[in-house]
C-alpha positions, 0 to 999 in steps of 0.5 A, a space after each residue: 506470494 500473498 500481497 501484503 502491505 510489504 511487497 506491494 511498496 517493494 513493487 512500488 519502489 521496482 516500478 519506480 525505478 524502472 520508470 526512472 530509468 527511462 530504459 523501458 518502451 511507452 507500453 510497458 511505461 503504461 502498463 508498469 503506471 496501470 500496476 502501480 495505480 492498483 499497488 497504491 490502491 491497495 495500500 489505501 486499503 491496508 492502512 484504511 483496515 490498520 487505522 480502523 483496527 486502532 480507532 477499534 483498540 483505542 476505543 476499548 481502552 478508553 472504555 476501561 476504568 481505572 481500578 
């Protein structure tokens, strides 16, 4: 499955629980946190292109002139 912006917060949102259960030993605690930093590293990502690809939108639009 291709990670997209969707799944990597449903992820998120499995790892948190999980933690939250506190039924999970230390180590997976840990590796389920070294997951979850490279999720929301890559939500970073995906909004920084999204906002980027607006500022682009916005930009042209101001740019056309009223007829």
């Amino acid at each position: 499955m291709e990670l997209n912006y969707e799944s990597a917060t449903a992820q998120l949102n499995e790892i948190i629980t999980k933690i939250e259960s506190g039924e999970i030993s230390i180590n997976e605690a840990l590796k389920l946190v070294e997951k979850a930093k490279e999720l929301i590293l890559f939500c970073y990502k995906e909004i920084d292109k999204a906002k980027g690809k607006l500022t682009e939108i916005k930009e042209t639009l101001d740019g056309i002139e009223e007829i």
